[in-house]
C-alpha positions as CSV (number, residue, x, y, z in Angstrom):
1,X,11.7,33.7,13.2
2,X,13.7,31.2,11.6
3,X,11.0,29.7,9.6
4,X,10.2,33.2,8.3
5,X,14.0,33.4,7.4
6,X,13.6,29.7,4.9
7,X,10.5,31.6,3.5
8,X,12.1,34.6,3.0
9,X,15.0,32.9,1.1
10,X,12.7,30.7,-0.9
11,X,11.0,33.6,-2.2
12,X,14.1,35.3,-2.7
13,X,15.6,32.5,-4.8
14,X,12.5,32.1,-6.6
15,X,12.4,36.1,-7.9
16,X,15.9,35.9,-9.1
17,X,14.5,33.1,-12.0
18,X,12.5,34.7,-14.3
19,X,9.0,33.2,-13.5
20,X,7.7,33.0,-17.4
21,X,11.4,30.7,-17.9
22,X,9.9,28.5,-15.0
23,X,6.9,28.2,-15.8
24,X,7.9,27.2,-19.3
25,X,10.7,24.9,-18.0
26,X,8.3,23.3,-15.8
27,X,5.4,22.9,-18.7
28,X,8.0,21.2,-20.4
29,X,8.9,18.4,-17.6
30,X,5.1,18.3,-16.4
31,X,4.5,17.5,-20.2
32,X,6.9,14.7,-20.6
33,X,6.6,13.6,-16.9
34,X,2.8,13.4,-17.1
35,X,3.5,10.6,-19.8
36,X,6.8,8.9,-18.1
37,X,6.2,9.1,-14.2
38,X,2.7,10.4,-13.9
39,X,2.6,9.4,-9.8
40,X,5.7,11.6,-9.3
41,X,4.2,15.0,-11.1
42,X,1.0,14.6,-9.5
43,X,3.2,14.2,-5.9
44,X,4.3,17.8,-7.2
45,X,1.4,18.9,-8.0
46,X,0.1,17.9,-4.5
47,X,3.4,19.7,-3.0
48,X,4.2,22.9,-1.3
49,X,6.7,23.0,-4.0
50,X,4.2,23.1,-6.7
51,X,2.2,26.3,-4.8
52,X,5.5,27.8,-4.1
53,X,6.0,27.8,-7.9
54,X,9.4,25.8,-7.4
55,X,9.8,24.1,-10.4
56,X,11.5,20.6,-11.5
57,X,14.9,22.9,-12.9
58,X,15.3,24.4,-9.0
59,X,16.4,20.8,-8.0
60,X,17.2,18.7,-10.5
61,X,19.1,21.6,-12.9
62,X,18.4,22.8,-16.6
63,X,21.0,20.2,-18.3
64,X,18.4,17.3,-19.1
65,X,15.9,18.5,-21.9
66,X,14.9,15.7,-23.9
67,X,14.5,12.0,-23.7
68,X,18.1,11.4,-25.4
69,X,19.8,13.4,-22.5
70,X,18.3,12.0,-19.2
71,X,22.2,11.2,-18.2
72,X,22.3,14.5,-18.0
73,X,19.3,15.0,-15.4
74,X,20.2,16.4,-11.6
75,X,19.6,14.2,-8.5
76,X,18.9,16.3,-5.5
77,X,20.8,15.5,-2.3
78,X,20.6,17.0,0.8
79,X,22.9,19.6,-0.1
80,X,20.5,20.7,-2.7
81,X,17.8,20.9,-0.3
82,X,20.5,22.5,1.9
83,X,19.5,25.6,-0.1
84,X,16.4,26.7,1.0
85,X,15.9,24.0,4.1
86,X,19.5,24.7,6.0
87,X,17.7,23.2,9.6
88,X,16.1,20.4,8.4
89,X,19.1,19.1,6.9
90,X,20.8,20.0,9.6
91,X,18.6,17.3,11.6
92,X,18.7,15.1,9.2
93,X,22.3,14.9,8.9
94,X,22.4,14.1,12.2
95,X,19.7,11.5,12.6
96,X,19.8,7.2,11.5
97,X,18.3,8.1,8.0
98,X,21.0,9.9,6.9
99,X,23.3,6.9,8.4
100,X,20.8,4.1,6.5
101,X,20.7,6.0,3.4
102,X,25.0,6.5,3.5
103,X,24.9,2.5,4.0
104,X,23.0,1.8,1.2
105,X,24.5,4.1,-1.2
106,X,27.9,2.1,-0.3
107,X,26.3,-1.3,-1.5
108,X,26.9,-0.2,-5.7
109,X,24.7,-2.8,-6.7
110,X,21.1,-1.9,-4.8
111,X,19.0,-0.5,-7.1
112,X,19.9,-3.2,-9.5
113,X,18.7,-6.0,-7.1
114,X,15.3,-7.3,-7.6
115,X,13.1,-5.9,-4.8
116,X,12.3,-9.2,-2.9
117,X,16.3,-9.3,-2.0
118,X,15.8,-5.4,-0.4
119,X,12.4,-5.7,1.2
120,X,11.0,-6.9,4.3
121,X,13.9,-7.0,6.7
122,X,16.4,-5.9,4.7
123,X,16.4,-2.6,3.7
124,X,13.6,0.2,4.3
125,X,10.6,-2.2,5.0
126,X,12.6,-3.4,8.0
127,X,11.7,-0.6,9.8
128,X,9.2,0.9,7.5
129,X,5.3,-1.0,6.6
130,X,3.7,1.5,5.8
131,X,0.1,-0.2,4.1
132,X,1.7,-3.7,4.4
133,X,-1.2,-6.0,5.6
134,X,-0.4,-9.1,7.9
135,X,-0.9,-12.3,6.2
């Protein structure tokens, strides 16, 4: 029942934007995107967001347009997938990810650190190796 209810309000979120404006606001990003981070369209592509027809302006909003305005660009948090996944976030919240990801976000300079310093046993890889091959 409550799955049906997340579909429901998908669906429902989806009809109240104009499919033709997100299909064209989605042509646009899949055109640039194709070009600037082709592995992360064709993850969409791949995606039951894709087949759901929920496009790049449902998560990361309409303000970033253009190369010269990427500042401007959306970053999803759980909040924003709050919206249609309410349970899963839920979980999450409650779970060490959410604890992991709050610990890195305090350390300001993380995603400016080469990646040798963050992986292995610091960071994700210490508990995550996926396709990592023993030497």
């Amino acid at each position: 029942m409550r799955q049906s209810l997340v579909v429901l309000t998908v669906l429902l979120t989806l009809s109240s934007f104009p499919k033709a404006q997100a299909a064209d606001s989605a042509a646009g990003c899949i055109e640039c995107h194709s070009k600037q981070t082709p592995n992360i369209v064709s993850d969409w592509k791949l995606s039951k967001h894709s087949q759901l027809e929920v496009s790049c302006v449902s998560c990361h909003g309409d303000g970033h347009q253009s190369a010269s305005d990427v500042a401007k660009v959306k970053i999803p948090t759980p909040e924003t997938c709050a919206q249609c996944h309410e349970t899963q976030v839920e979980q999450y919240k409650h779970g060490k990810h959410s604890k992991a990801w709050a610990a890195m976000m305090a350390m300001p300079t993380i995603h400016w650190q080469p990646m040798a310093l963050i992986e292995g046993q610091k960071g994700c890889g210490a508990c995550h190796k996926i396709g990592e091959k023993p030497t």
